[in-house]
N, CA, C and O atoms as a GROMACS GRO file, in nm:
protein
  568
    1UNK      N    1   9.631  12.759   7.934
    1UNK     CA    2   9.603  12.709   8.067
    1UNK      C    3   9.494  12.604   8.059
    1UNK      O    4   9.395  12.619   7.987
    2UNK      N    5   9.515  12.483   8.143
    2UNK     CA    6   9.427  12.395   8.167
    2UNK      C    7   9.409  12.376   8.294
    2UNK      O    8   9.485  12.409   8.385
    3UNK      N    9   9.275  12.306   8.303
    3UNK     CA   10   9.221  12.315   8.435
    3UNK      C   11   9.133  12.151   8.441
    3UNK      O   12   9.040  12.113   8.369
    4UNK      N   13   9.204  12.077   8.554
    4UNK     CA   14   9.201  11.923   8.612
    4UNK      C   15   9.139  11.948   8.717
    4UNK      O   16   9.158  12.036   8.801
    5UNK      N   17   9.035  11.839   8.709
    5UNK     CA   18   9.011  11.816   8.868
    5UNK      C   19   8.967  11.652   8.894
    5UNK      O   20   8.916  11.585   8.805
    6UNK      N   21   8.992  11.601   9.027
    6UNK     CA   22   8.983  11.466   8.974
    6UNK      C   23   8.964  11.447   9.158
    6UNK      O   24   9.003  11.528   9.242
    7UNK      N   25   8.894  11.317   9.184
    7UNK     CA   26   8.834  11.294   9.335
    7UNK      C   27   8.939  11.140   9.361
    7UNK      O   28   8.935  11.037   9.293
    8UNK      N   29   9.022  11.168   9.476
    8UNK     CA   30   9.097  11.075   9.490
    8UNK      C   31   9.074  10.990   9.623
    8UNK      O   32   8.985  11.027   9.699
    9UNK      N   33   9.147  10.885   9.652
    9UNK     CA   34   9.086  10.780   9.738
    9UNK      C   35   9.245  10.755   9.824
    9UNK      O   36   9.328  10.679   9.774
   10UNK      N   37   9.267  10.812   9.927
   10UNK     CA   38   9.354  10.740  10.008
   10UNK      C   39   9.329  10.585  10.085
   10UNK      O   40   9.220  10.575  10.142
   11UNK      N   41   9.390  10.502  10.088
   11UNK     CA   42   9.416  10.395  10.193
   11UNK      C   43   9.366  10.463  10.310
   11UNK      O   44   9.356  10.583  10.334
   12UNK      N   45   9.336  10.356  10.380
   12UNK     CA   46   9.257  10.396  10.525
   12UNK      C   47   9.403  10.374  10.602
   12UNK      O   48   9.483  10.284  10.577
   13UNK      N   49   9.418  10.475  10.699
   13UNK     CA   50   9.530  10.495  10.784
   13UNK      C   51   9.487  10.478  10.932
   13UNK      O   52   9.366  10.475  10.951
   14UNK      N   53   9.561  10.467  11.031
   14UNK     CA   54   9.528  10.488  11.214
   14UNK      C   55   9.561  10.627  11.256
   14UNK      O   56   9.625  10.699  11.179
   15UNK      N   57   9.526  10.663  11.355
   15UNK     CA   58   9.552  10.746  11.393
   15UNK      C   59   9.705  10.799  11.395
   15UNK      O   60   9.787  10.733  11.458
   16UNK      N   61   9.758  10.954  11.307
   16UNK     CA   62   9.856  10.991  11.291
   16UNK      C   63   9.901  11.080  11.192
   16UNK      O   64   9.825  11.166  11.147
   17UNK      N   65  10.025  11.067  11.151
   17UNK     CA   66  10.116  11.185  11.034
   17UNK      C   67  10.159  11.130  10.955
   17UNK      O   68  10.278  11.105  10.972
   18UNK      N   69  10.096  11.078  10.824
   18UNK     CA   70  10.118  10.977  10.729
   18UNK      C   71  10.172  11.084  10.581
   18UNK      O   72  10.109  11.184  10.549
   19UNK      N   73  10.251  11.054  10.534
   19UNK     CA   74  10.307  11.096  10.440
   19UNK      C   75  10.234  11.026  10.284
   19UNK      O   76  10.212  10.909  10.252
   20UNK      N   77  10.216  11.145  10.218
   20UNK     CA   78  10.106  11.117  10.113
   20UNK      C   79  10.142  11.143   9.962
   20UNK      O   80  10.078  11.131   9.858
   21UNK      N   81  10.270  11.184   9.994
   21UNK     CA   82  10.287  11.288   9.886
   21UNK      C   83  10.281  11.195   9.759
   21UNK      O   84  10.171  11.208   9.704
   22UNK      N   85  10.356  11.111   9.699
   22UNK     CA   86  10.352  10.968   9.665
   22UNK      C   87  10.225  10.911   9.579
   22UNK      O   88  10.205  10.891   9.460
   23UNK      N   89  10.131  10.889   9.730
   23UNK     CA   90   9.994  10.852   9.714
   23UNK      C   91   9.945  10.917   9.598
   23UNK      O   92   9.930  10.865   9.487
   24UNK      N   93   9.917  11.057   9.637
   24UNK     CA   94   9.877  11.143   9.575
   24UNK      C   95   9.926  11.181   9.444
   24UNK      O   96   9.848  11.272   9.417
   25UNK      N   97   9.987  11.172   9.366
   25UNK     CA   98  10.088  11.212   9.266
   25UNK      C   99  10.028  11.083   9.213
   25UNK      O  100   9.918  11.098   9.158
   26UNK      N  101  10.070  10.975   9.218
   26UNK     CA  102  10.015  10.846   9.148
   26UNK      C  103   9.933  10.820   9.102
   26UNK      O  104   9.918  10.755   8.999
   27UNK      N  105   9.832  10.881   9.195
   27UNK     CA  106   9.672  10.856   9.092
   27UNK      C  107   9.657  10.953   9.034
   27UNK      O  108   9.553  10.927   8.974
   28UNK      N  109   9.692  11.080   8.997
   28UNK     CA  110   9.675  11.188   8.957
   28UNK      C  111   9.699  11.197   8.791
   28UNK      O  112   9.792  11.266   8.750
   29UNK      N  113   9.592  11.111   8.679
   29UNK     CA  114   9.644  11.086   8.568
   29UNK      C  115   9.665  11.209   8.454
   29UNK      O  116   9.695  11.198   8.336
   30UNK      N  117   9.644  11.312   8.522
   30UNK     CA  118   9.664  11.453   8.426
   30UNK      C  119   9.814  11.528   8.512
   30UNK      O  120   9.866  11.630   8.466
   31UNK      N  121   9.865  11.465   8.629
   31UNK     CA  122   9.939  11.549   8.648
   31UNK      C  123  10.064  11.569   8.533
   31UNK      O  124  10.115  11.678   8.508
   32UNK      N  125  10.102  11.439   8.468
   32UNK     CA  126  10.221  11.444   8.405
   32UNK      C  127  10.221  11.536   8.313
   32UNK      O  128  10.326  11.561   8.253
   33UNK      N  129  10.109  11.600   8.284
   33UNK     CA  130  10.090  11.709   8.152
   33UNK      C  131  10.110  11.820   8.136
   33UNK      O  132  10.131  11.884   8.033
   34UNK      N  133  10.102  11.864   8.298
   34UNK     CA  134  10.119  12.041   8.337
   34UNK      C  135  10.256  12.055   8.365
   34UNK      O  136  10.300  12.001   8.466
   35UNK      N  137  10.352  12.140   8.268
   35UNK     CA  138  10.468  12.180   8.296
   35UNK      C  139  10.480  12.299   8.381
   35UNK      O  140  10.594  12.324   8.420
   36UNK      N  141  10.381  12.381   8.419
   36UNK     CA  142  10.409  12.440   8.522
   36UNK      C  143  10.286  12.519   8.568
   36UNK      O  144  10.226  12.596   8.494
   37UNK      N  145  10.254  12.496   8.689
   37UNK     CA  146  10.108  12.542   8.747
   37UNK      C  147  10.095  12.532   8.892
   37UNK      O  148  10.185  12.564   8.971
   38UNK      N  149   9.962  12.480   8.931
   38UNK     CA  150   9.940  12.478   9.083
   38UNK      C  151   9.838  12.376   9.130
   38UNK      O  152   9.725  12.396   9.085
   39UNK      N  153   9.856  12.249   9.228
   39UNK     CA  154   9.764  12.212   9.243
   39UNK      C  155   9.700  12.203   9.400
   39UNK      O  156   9.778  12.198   9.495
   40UNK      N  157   9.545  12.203   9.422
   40UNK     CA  158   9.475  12.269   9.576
   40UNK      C  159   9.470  12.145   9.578
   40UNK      O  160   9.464  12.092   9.467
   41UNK      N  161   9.471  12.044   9.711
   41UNK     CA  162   9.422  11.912   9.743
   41UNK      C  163   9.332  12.008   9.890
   41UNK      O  164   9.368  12.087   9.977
   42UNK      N  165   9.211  11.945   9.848
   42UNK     CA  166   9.160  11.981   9.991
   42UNK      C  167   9.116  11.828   9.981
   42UNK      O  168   9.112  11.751   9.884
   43UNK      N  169   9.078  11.807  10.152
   43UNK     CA  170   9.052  11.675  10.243
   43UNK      C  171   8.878  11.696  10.204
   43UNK      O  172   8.842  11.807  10.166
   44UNK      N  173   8.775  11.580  10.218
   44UNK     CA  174   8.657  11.600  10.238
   44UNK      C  175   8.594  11.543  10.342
   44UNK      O  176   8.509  11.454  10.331
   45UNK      N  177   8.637  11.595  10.451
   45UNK     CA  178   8.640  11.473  10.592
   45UNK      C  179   8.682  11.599  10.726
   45UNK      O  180   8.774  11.679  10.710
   46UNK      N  181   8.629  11.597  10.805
   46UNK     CA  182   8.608  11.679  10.902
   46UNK      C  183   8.718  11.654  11.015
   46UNK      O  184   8.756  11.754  11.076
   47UNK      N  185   8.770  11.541  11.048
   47UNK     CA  186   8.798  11.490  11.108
   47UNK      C  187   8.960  11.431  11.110
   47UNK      O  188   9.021  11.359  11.188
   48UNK      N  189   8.995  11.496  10.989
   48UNK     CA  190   9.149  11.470  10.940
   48UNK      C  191   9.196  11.585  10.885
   48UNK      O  192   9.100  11.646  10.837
   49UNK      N  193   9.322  11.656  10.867
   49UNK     CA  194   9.344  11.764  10.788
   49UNK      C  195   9.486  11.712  10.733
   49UNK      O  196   9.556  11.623  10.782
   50UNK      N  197   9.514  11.799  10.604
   50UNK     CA  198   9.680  11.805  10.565
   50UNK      C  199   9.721  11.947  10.612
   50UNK      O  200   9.676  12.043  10.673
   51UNK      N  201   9.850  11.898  10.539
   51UNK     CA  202   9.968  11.994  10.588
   51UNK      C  203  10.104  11.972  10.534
   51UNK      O  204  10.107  11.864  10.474
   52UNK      N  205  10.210  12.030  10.532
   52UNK     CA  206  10.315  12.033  10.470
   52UNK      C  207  10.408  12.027  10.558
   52UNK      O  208  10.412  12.104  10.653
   53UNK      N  209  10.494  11.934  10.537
   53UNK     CA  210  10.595  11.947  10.649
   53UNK      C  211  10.754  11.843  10.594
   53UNK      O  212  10.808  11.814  10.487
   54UNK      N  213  10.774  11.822  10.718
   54UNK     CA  214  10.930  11.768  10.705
   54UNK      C  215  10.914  11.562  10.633
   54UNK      O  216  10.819  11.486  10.644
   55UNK      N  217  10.989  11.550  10.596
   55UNK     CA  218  10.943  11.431  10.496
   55UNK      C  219  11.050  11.277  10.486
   55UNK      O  220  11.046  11.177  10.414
   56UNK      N  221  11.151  11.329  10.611
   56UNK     CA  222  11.236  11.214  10.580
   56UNK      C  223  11.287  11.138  10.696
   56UNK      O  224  11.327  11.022  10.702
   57UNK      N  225  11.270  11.290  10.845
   57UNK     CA  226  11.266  11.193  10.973
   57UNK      C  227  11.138  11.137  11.074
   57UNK      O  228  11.062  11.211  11.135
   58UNK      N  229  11.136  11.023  11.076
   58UNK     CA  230  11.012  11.009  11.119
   58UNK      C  231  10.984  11.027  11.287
   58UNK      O  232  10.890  10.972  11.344
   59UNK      N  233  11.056  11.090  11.335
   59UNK     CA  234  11.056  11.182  11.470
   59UNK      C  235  10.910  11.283  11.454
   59UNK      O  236  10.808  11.294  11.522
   60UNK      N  237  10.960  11.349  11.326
   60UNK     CA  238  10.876  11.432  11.334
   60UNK      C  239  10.748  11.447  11.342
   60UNK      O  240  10.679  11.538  11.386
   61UNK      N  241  10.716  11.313  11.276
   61UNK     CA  242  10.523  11.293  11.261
   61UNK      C  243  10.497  11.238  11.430
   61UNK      O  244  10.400  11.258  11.503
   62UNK      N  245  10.588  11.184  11.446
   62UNK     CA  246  10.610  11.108  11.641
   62UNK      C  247  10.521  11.263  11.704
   62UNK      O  248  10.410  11.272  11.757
   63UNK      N  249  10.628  11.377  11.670
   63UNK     CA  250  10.652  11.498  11.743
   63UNK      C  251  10.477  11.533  11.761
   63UNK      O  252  10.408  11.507  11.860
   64UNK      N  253  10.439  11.591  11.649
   64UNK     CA  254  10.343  11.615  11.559
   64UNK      C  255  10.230  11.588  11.670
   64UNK      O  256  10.161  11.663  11.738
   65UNK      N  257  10.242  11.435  11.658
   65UNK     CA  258  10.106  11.360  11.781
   65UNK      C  259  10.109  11.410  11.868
   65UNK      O  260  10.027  11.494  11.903
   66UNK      N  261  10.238  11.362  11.953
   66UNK     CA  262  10.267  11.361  12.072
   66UNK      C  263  10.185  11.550  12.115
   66UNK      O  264  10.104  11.575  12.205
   67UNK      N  265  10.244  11.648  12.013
   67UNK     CA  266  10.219  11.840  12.064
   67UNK      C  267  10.062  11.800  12.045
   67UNK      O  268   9.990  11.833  12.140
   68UNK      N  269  10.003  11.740  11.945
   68UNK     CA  270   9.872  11.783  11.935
   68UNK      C  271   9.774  11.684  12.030
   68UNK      O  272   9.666  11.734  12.063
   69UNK      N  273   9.793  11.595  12.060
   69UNK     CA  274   9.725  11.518  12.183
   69UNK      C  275   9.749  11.568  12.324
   69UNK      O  276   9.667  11.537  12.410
   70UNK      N  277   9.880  11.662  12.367
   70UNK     CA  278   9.866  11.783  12.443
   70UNK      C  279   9.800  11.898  12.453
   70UNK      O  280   9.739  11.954  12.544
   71UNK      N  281   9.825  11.925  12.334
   71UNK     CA  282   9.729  12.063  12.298
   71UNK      C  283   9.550  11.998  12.280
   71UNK      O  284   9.447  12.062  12.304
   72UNK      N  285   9.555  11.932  12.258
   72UNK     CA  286   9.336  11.869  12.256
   72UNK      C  287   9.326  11.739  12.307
   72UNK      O  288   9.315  11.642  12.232
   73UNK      N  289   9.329  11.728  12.431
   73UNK     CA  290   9.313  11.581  12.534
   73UNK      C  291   9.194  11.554  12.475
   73UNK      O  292   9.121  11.633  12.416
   74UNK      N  293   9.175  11.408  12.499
   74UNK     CA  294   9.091  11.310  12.512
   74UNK      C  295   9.004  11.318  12.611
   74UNK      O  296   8.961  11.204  12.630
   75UNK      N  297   8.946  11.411  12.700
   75UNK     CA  298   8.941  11.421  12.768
   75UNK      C  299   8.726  11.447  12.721
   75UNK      O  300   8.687  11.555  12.675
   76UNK      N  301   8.656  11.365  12.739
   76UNK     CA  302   8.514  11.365  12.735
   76UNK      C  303   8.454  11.465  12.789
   76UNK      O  304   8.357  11.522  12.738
   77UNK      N  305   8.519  11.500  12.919
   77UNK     CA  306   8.413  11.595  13.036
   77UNK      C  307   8.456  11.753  12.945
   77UNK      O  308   8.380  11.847  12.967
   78UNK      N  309   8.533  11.769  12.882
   78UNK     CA  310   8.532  11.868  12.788
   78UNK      C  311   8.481  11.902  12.710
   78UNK      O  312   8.467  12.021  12.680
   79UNK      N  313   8.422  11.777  12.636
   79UNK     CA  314   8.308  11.808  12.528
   79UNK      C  315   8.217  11.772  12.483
   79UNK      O  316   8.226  11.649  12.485
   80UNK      N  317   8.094  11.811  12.423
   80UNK     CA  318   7.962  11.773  12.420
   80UNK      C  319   7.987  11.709  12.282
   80UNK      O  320   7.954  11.592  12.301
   81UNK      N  321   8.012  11.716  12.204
   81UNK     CA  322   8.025  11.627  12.095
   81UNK      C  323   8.074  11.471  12.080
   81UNK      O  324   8.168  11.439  12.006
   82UNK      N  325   8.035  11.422  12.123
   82UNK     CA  326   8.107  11.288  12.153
   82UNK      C  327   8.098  11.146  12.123
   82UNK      O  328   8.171  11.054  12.159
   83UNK      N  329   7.941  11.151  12.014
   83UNK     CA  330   7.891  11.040  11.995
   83UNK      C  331   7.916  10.977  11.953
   83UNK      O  332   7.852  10.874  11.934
   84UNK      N  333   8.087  11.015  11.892
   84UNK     CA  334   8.125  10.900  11.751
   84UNK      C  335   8.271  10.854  11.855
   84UNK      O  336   8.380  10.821  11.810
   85UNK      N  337   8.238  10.863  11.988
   85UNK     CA  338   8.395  10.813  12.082
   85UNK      C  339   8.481  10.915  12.115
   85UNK      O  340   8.465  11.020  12.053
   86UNK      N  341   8.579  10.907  12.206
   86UNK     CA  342   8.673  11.000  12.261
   86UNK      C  343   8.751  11.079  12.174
   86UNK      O  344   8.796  11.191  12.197
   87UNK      N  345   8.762  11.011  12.071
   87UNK     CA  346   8.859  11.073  11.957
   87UNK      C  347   8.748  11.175  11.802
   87UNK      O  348   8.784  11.208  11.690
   88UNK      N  349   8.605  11.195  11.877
   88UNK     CA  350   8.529  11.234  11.788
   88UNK      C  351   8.558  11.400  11.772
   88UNK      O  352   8.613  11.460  11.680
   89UNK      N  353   8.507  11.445  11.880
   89UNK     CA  354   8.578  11.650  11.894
   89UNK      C  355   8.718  11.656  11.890
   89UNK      O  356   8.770  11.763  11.860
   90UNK      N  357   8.772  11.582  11.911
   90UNK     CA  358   8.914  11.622  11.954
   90UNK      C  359   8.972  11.625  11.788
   90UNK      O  360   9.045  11.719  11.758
   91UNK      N  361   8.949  11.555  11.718
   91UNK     CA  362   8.983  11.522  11.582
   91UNK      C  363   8.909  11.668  11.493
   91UNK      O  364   8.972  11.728  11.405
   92UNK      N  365   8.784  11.704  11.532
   92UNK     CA  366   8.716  11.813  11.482
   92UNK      C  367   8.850  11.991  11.534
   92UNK      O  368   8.885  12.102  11.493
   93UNK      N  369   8.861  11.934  11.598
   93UNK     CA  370   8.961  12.100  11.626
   93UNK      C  371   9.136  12.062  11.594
   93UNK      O  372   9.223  12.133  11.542
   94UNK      N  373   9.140  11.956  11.636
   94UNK     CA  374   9.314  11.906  11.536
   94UNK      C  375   9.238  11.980  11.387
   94UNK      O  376   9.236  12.100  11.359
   95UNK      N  377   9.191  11.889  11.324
   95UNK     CA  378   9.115  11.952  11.210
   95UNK      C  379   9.163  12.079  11.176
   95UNK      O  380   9.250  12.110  11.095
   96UNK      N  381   9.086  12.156  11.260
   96UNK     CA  382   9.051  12.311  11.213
   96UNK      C  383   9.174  12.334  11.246
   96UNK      O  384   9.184  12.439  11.183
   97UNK      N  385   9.284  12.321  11.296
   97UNK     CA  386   9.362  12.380  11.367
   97UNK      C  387   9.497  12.379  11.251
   97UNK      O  388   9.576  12.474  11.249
   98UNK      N  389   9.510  12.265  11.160
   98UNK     CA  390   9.574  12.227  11.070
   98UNK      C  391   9.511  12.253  10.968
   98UNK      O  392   9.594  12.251  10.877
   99UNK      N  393   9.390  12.283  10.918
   99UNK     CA  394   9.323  12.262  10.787
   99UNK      C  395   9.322  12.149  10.714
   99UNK      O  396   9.378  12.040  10.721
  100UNK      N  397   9.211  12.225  10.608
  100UNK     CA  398   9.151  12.084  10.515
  100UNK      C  399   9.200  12.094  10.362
  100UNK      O  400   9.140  12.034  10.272
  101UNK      N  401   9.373  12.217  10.326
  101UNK     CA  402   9.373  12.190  10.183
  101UNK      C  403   9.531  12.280  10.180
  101UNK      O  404   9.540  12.398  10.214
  102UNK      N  405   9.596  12.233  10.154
  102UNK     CA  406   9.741  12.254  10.071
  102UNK      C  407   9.725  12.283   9.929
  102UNK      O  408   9.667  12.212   9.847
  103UNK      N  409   9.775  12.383   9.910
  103UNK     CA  410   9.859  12.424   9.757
  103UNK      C  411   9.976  12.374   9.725
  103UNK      O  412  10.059  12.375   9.816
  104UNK      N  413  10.025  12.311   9.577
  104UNK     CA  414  10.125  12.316   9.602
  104UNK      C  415  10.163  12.309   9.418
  104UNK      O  416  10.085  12.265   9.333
  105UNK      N  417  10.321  12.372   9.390
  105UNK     CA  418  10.321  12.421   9.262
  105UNK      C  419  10.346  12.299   9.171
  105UNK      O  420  10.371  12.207   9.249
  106UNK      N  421  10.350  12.259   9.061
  106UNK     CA  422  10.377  12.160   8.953
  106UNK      C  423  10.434  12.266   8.907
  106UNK      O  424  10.412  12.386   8.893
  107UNK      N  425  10.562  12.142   8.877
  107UNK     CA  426  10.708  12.159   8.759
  107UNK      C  427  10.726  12.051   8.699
  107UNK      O  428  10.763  11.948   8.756
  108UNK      N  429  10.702  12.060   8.588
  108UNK     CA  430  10.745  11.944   8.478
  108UNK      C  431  10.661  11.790   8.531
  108UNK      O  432  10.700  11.680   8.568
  109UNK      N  433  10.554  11.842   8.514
  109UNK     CA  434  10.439  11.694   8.561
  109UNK      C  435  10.448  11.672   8.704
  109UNK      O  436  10.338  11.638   8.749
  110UNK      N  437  10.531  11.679   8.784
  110UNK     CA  438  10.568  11.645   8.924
  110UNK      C  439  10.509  11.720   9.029
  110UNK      O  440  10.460  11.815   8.967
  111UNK      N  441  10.486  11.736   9.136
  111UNK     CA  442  10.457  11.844   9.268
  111UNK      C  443  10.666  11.866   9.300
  111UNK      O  444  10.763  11.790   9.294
  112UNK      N  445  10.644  12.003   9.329
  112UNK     CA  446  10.749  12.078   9.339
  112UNK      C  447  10.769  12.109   9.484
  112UNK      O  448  10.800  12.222   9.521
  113UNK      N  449  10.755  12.024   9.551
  113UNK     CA  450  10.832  12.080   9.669
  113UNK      C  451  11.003  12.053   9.755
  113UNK      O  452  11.110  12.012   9.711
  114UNK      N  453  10.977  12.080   9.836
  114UNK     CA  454  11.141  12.074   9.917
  114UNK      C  455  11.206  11.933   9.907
  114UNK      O  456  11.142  11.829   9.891
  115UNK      N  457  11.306  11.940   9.916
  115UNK     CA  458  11.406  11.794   9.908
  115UNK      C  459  11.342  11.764  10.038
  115UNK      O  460  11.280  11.659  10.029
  116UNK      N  461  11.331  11.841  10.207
  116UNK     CA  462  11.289  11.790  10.268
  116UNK      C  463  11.158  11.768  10.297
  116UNK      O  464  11.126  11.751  10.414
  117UNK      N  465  11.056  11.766  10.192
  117UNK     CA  466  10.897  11.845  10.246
  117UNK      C  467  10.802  11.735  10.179
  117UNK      O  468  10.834  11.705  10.064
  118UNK      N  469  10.697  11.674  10.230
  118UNK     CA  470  10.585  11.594  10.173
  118UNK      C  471  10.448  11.649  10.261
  118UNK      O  472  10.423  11.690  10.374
  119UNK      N  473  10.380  11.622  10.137
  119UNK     CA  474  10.242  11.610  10.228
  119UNK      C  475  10.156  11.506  10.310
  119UNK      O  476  10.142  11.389  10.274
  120UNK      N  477  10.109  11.549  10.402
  120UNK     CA  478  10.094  11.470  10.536
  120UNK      C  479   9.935  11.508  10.525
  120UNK      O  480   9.875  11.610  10.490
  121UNK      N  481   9.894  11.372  10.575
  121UNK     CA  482   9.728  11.334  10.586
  121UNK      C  483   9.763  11.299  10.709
  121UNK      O  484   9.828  11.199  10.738
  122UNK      N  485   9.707  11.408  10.807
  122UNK     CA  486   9.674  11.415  10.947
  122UNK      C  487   9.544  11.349  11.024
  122UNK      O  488   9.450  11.409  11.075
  123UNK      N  489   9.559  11.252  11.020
  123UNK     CA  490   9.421  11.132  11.066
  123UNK      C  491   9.449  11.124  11.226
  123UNK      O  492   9.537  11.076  11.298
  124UNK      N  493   9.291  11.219  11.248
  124UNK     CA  494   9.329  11.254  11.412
  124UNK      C  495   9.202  11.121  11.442
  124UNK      O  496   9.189  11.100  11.562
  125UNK      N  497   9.144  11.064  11.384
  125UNK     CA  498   9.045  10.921  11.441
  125UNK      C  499   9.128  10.829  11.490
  125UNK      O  500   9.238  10.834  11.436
  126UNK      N  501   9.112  10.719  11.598
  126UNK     CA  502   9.194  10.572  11.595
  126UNK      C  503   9.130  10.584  11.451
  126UNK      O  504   9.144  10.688  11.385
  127UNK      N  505   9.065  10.481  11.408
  127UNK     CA  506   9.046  10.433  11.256
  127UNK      C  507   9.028  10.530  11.191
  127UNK      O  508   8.924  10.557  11.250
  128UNK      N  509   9.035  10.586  11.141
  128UNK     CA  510   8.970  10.714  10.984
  128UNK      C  511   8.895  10.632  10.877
  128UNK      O  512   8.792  10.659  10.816
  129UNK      N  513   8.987  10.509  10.868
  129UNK     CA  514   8.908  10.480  10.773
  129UNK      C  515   8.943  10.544  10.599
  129UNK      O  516   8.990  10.657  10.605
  130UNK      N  517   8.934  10.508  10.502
  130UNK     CA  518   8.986  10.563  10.386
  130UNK      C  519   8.912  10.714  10.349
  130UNK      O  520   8.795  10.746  10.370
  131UNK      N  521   9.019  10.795  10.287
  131UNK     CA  522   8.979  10.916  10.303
  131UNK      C  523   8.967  11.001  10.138
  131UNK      O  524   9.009  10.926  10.050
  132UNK      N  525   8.932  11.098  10.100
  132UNK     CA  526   8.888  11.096   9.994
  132UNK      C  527   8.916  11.282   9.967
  132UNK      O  528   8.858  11.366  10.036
  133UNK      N  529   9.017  11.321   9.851
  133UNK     CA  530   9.078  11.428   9.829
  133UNK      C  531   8.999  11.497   9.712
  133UNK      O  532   8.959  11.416   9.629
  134UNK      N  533   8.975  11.597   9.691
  134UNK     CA  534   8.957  11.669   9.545
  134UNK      C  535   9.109  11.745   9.501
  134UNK      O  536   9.165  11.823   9.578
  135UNK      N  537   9.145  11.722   9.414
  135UNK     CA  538   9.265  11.792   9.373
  135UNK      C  539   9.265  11.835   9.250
  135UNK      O  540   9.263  11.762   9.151
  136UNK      N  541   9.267  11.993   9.250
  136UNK     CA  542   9.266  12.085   9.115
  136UNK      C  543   9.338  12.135   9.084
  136UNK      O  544   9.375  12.234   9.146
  137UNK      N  545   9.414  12.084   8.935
  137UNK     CA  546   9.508  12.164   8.920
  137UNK      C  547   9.510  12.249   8.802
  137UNK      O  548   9.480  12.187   8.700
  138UNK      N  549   9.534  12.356   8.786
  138UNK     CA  550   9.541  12.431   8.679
  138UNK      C  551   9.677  12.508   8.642
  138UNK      O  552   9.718  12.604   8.706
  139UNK      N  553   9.762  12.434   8.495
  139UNK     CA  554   9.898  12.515   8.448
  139UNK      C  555   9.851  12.517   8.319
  139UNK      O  556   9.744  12.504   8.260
  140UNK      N  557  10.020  12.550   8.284
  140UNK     CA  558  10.043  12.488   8.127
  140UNK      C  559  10.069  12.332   8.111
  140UNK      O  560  10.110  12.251   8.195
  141UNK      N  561  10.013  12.303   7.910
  141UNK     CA  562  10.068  12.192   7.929
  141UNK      C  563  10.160  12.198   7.807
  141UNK      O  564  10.172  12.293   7.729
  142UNK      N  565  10.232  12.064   7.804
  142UNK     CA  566  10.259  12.020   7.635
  142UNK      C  567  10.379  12.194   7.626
  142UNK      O  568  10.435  12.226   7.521
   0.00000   0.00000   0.00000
């Protein structure tokens, strides 16, 4: 068993359900080594979370917004936290509400998930701004 860990740098995104899976895998220069293991990506950012989800219609990330800007309005007179703009608390409980870290298994150097499934960097800011992952993975290699 080996054990990777490596601090990664997303592109700065807008507010939304951006598909990462890609991203992530690319810079990842030890992934090709682990034939079979597990790797944690947690977010280091308060204000954005991942998640796992559907990966090929883009309805769904539409959907995604649309439930969670219902479920946590913009709405100021709601909350005392506010100094960084309308989208400052509201992004803090999207956040929590989604989390800040996915598992996910390696097979043969690759992330192993669903024909339909990627991971999604949930950027609840208008700007976020570029965002920044720790991802640890520990399998076999070779």
């Amino acid at each position: 068993m080996q054990v990777f860990q490596q601090t990664i740098t997303l592109s700065p995104r807008s507010r939304g359900y951006h598909i990462i899976t890609d991203e992530v895998e690319n810079q990842l220069k030890d992934l090709s080594t682990i034939q079979a293991g597990l790797a944690h990506v947690h977010i280091k950012h308060t204000s954005a979370g991942l998640t796992i989800n559907e990966n090929a219609d883009p309805d769904v990330r539409h959907d995604f917004g649309t439930f969670f800007d219902r479920l946590v309005p913009e709405d100021t007179s709601l909350y005392r936290h506010t100094l960084e703009g309308t989208d400052d608390m509201t992004s803090h409980i999207k956040s929590s509400l989604l989390g800040s870290s996915v598992t996910v298994p390696i097979t043969n150097g690759r992330f192993n998930v669903g024909t339909w499934q990627g991971i999604y960097l949930c950027e609840h800011r208008n700007q976020g701004g570029s965002r920044k992952l720790i991802v640890t993975m520990i399998g076999s290699t070779g």
